[in-house]
C-alpha positions as CSV (number, residue, x, y, z in Angstrom):
1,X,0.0,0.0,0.0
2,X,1.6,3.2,-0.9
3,X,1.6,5.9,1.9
4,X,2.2,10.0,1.3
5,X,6.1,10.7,2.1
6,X,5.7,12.0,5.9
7,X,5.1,16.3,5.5
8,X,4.4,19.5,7.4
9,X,2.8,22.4,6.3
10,X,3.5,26.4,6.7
11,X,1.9,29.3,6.0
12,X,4.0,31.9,4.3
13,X,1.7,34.9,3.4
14,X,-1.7,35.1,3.9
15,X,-3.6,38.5,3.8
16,X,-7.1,40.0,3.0
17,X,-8.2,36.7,0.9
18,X,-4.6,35.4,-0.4
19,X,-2.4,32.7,0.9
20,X,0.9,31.1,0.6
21,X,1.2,27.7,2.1
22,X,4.4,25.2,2.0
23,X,4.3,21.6,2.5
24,X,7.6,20.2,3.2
25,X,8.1,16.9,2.0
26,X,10.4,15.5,4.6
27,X,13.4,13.5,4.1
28,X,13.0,12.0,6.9
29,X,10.8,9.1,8.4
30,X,9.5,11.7,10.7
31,X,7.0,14.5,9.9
32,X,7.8,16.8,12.8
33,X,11.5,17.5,12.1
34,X,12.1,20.9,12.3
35,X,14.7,21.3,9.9
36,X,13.0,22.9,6.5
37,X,16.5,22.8,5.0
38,X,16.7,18.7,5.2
39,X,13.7,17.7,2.6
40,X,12.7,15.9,-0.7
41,X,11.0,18.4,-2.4
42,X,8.7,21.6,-1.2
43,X,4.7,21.9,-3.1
44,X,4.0,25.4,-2.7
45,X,-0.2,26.2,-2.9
46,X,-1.2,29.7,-3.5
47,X,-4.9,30.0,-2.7
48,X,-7.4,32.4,-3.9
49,X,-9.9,33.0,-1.4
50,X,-11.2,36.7,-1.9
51,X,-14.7,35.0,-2.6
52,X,-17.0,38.5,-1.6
53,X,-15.5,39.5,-5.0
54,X,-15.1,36.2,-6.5
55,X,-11.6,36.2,-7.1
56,X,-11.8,39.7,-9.6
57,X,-8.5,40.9,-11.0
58,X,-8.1,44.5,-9.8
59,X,-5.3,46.2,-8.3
60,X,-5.7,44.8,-5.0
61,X,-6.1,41.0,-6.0
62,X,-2.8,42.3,-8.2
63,X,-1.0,43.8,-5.7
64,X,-1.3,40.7,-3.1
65,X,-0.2,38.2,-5.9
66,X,2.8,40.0,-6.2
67,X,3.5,40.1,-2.7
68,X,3.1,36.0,-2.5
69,X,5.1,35.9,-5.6
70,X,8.2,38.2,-4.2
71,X,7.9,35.3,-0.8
72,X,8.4,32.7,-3.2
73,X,11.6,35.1,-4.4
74,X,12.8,35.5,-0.8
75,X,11.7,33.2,1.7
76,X,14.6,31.7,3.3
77,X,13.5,27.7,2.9
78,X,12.3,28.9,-0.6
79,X,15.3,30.8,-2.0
80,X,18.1,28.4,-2.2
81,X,16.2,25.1,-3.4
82,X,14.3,25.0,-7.2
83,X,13.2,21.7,-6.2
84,X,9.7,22.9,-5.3
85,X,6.2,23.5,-7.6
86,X,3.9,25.8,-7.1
87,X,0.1,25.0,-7.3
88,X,-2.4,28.0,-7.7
89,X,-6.0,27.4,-6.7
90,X,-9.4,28.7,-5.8
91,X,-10.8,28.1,-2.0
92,X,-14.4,28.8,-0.8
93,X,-14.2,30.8,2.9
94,X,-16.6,28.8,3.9
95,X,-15.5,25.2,2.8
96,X,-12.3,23.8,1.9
97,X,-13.1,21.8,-0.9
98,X,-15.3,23.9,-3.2
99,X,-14.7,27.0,-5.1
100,X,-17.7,28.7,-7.7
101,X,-14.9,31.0,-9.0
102,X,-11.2,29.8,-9.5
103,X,-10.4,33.4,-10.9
104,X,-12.7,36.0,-12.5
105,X,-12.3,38.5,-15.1
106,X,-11.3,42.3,-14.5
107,X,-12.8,43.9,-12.0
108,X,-15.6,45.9,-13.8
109,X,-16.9,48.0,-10.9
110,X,-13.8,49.0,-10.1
111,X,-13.0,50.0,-13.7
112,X,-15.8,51.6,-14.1
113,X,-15.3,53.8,-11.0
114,X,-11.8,54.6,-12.0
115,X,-12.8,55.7,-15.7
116,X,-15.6,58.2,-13.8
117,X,-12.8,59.7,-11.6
118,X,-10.7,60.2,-14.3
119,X,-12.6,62.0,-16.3
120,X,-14.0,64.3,-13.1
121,X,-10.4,64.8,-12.9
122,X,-9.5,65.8,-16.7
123,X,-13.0,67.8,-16.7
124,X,-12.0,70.4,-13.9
125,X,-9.1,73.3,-14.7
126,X,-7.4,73.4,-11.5
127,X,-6.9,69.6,-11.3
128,X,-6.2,69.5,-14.5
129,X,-3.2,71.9,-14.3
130,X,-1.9,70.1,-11.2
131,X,-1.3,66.7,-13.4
132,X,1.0,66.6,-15.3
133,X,0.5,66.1,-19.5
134,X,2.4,62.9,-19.2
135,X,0.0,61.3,-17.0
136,X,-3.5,63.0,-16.7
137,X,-4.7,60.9,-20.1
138,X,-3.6,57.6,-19.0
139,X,-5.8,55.1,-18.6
140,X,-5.7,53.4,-15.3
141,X,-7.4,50.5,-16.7
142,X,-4.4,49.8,-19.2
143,X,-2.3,50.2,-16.1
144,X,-3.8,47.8,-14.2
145,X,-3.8,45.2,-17.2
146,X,-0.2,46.8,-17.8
147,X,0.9,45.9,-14.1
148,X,-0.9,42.6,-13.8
149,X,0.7,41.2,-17.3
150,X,4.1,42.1,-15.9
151,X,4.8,41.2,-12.6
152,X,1.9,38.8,-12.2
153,X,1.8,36.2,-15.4
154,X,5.0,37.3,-16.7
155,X,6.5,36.4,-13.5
156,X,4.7,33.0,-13.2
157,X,5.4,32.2,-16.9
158,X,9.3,32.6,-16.0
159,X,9.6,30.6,-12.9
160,X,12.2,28.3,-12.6
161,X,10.1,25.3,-11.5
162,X,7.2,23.8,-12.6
163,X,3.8,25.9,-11.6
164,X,-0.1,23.9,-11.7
165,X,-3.3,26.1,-11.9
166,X,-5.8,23.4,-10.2
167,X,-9.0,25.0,-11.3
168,X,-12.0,24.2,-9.0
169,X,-14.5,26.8,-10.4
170,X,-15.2,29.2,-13.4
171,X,-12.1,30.6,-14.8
172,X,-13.4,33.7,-16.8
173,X,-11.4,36.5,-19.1
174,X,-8.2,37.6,-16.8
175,X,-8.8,34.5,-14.6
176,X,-8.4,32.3,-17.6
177,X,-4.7,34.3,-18.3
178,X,-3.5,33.9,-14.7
179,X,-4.3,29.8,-15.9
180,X,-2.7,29.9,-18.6
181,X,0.8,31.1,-17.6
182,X,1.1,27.7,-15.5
183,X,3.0,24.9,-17.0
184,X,-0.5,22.2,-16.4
185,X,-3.7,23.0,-15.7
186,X,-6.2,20.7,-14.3
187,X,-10.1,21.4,-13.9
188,X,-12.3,19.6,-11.7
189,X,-15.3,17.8,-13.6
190,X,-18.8,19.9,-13.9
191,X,-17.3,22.6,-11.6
192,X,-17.2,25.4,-13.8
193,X,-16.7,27.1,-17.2
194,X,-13.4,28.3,-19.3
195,X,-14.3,31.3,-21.2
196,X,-13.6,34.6,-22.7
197,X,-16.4,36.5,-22.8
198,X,-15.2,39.0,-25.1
199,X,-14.7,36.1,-27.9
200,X,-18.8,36.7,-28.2
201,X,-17.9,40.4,-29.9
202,X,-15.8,39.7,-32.9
């Protein structure tokens, strides 16, 4: 009967719906050593779990991938080994084992709300003498989808070890990207849909 090889788990990072966890395959016949240098192998799991905005891609959901990406980067039982993978995967808050959203498309609310300020901004003189010309046109949607193409899927595509999006529930539009840039994807049976929705316009 074949049995796991004996493991402990950490949590890295974890903060406001994202979270790094590390199990440590141990090279040892005992789980509880407490040397994370001395091990077989480390599975790194990043979990999605902002699930009152079902896993949107805005500048927050961007900015806390980075984060957990630069741990991966740094982390001292992370830094000096490439014989780890990383996993990325959708949790529910509530339960464990389902997800309804692995990763969502752009956050349109949020877009929306940046597009209005933007143009209250350009609209008025004074504010629009304090920006400068170099700046006061530029879109902050296109920098969001600048900043999350370049130091989120760029980053992931260009790790040195092999990466696994496990996707548990609909992977939609910028979700669907953040899949793609893993080496293997898996999907669970009837949990979900692949799609871009903006395939439907032409």
């Amino acid at each position: 009967m074949n049995q796991s090889p004996p493991h402990h788990s950490k949590t890295l990072f974890e903060k406001n719906g994202v979270s790094l966890v590390a199990t440590i395959l141990s090279s040892s016949s005992s789980s509880s050593t407490s040397d994370d240098d001395d091990h077989d192998g480390i599975i790194l799991t990043l979990y999605l779990h902002r699930h009152t905005e079902k896993n949107v891609i805005n500048p927050t959901m961007i900015s806390l991938l980075v984060q957990a990406l630069h741990v991966i980067d740094t982390h001292p039982i992370l830094s000096h080994t490439n014989n780890k993978s990383l996993i990325i995967t959708g949790i529910d808050h509530d339960d464990l084992k389902i997800c309804k959203f692995f990763g969502n498309g752009l956050d349109l609310e949020w877009m929306m709300k940046a597009s209005n300020n933007q143009s209250n901004t350009n609209g008025g003189a004074a504010a629009a003498a304090a920006v400068s010309a170099a700046t006061k046109n530029e879109n902050p949607t296109s920098r969001m989808i600048e900043m999350f193409n370049s130091q989120v899927l760029a980053k992931i595509l260009t790790l040195p070890f092999r990466t696994v999006a496990a996707i548990n529930g609909h992977c939609i539009g910028a979700g669907l990207f953040l899949a793609l840039a893993c080496d293997y994807r898996f999907m669970r049976t009837e949990r979900g849909y692949i799609q871009w929705p903006e395939a439907r316009l032409g």
